[in-house]
Each structure stands twice: as structure tokens, then as C-alpha cells.
SEFI-499967 format. One record per residue (C-alpha): residue number from 1; x, z, y. Coordinates in nm, 2 decimals. Each point is the difference from the previous one (the first is absolute). Layout:
BEGIN
 seq      X      Z      Y
 NUM      X      Z      Y
...
REM end
This chain:
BEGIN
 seq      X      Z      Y
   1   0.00   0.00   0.00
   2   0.15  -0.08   0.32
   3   0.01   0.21   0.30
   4   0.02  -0.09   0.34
   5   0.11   0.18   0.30
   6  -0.13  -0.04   0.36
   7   0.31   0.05   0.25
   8   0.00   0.24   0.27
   9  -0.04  -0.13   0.31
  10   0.31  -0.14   0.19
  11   0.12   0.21   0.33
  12  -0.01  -0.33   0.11
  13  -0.21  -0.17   0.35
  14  -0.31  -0.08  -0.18
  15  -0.04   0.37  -0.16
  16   0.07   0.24   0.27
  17  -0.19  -0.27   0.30
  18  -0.32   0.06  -0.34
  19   0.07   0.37   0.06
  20   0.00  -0.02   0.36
  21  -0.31  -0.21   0.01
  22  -0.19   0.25  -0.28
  23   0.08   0.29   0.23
  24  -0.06  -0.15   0.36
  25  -0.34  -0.26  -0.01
  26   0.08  -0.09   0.38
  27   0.35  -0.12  -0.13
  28  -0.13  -0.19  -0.27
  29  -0.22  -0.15   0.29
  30   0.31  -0.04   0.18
  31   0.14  -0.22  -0.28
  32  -0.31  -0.20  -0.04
  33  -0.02  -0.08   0.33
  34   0.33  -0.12   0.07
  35   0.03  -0.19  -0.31
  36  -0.31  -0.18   0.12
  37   0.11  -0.07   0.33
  38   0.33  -0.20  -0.14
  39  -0.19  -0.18  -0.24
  40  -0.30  -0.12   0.20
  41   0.19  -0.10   0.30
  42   0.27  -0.18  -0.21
  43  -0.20  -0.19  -0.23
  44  -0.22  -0.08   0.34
  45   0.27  -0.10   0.18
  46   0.20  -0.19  -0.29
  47  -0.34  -0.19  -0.05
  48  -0.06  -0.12   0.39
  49   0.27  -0.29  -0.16
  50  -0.17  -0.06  -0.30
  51  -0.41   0.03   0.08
  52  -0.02   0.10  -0.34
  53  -0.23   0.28   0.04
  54  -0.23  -0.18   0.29
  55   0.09  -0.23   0.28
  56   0.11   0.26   0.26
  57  -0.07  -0.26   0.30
  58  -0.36   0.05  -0.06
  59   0.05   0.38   0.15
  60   0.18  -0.10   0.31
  61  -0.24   0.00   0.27
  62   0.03  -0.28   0.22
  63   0.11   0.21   0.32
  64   0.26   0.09  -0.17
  65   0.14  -0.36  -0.11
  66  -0.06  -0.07   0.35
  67   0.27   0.20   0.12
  68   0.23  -0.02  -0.28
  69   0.27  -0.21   0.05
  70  -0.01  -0.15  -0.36
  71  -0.25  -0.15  -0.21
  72  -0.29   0.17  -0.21
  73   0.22   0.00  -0.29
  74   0.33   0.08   0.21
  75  -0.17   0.31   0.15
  76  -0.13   0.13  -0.36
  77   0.35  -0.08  -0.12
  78   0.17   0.22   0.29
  79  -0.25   0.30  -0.09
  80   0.10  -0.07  -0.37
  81   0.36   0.11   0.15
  82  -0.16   0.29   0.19
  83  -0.14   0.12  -0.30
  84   0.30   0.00  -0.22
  85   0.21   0.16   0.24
  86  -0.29   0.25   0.02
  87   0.06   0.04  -0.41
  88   0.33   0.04   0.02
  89   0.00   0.24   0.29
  90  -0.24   0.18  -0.19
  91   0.23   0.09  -0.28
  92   0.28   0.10   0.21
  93  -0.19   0.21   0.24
  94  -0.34   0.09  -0.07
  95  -0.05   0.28   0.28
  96   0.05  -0.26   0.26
  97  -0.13  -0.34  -0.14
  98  -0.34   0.13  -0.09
  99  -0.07   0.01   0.38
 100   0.11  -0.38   0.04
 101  -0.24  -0.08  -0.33
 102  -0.25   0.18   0.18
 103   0.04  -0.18   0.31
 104   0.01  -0.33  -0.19
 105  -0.31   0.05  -0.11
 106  -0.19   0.08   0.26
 107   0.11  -0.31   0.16
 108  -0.10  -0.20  -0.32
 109  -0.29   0.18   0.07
 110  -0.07  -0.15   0.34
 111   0.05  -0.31  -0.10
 112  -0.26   0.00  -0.26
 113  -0.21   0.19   0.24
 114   0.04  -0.26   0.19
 115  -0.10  -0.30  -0.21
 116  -0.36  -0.04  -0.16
 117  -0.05   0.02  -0.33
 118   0.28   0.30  -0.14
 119  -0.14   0.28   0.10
 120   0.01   0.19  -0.36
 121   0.34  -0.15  -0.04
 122   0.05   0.21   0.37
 123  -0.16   0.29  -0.17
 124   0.21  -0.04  -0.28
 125   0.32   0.04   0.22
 126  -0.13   0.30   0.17
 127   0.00   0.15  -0.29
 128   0.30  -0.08  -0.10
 129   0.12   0.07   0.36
 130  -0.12   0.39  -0.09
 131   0.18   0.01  -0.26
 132   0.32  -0.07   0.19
 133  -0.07   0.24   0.22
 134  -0.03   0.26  -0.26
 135   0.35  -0.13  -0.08
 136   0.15   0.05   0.29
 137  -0.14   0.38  -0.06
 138   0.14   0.07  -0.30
 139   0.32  -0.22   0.03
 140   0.10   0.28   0.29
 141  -0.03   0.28  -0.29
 142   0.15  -0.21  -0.27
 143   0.33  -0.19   0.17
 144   0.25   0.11   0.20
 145   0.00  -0.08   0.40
 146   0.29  -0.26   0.17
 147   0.09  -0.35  -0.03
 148   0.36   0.08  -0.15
 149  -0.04   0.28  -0.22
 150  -0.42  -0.06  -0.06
 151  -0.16  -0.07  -0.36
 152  -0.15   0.19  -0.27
 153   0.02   0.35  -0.05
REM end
């Protein structure tokens, strides 16, 4: 009859952040938050090239376009940038990029506010917009403050 053992848990990232996350809920929020807000503005941004997941020019309102200085597709294309630097400066620094997501979105809200037709996609955003917010509240407990020597705790 064979036996099997289950190993013990490693001292390793993944087991003590499991820990962590079991004995502080708003830290496991934390997490879930800031994972979230790399993915969706990455994959959002890497997409504003590729119009795989819907053809972003529809969202643009046409004010906006108006005053761009590039083309339906070069403006979505330039926010696709926007966006990935957004990812990116989310993972090194959390406490303070949460406020630019947050900002971003409330301007992606205006636009959409501002443009017939998406005002649950608007809604949407808001939401999402809250969420960042409540980011930017729990990023101050969980990272450390400063450019130089900022970053998880």
C-alpha cells in the first residue's frame, strides 16, 4: 500500500503573503486590488493596438478627436501607452499610481459621459473608479511612502 505525504508548506512568498492575507482580510483586498489594477489596464492598454477585445475608437467621443492631434486610432493608440505605463507604474509603486488610475478614470469617464450611448459602460468605470480609490486607501497602509525607497511592505 503506498503512502503519500503532503509537504509542509514552503517559508516561501506565496505561504507567508496566504498567511498574511488569512490573518488581515483588508490585505487580501489589498492584493486583489492591485493585481486587478495591473492586469485590467495592461491588457486594455496592450489591446488599444490590436482591437481584439472591441474597437476602442467607438468610445472616443468626437470632442475629444477634435482636439487630438492624431487620428481616432492614433489617440486610442496613445492612451493604450497611457495605460501601460499606468500597469507598470502600478507594480512598482502602488501608493502613488492608484491616484493616477483614479484620475484616468474619471477622465475616461467624461468622455463617455460625454458621448450618447455608454452610459452603463460610464457607470461601469465609476465603479471601477471606487475601487481605485479604495486603493489608494489601503496602498497608504500596505507600501511604504517615497519614490526612492517606496514599494511593498
Amino acid at each position: 500500500m503506498a503512502t503519500h505525504s503532503i509537504p509542509a508548506p514552503s517559508s516561501g512568498w506565496s505561504s507567508q503573503t496566504l498567511t498574511r492575507v488569512k490573518a488581515e482580510p483588508a490585505y487580501g483586498a489589498f492584493l486583489l486590488l492591485w493585481v486587478g489594477f495591473i492586469t485590467i489596464p495592461l491588457i486594455m492598454g496592450v489591446d488599444k493596438f490590436f482591437n481584439v477585445l472591441t474597437h476602442w475608437e467607438n468610445y472616443l467621443a468626437p470632442w475629444i478627436e477634435n482636439v487630438s492631434p492624431f487620428s481616432a486610432h492614433g489617440t486610442m493608440m496613445a492612451i493604450g501607452v497611457v495605460e501601460i505605463i499606468a500597469a507598470i507604474a502600478m507594480i512598482l509603486r502602488p501608493r502613488y499610481a492608484a491616484y493616477i488610475v483614479a484620475l484616468w478614470l474619471a477622465g475616461i469617464i467624461v468622455n463617455l459621459l460625454t458621448y450618447p450611448g455608454f452610459y452603463d459602460v460610464a457607470l461601469r468605470d465609476f465603479g471601477l473608479m471606487v475601487a481605485a480609490i479604495a486603493l489608494t486607501l489601503l496602498a497608504r497602509t500596505y507600501t511604504k511612502p517615497g519614490f526612492r525607497h517606496g514599494g511593498m511592505k
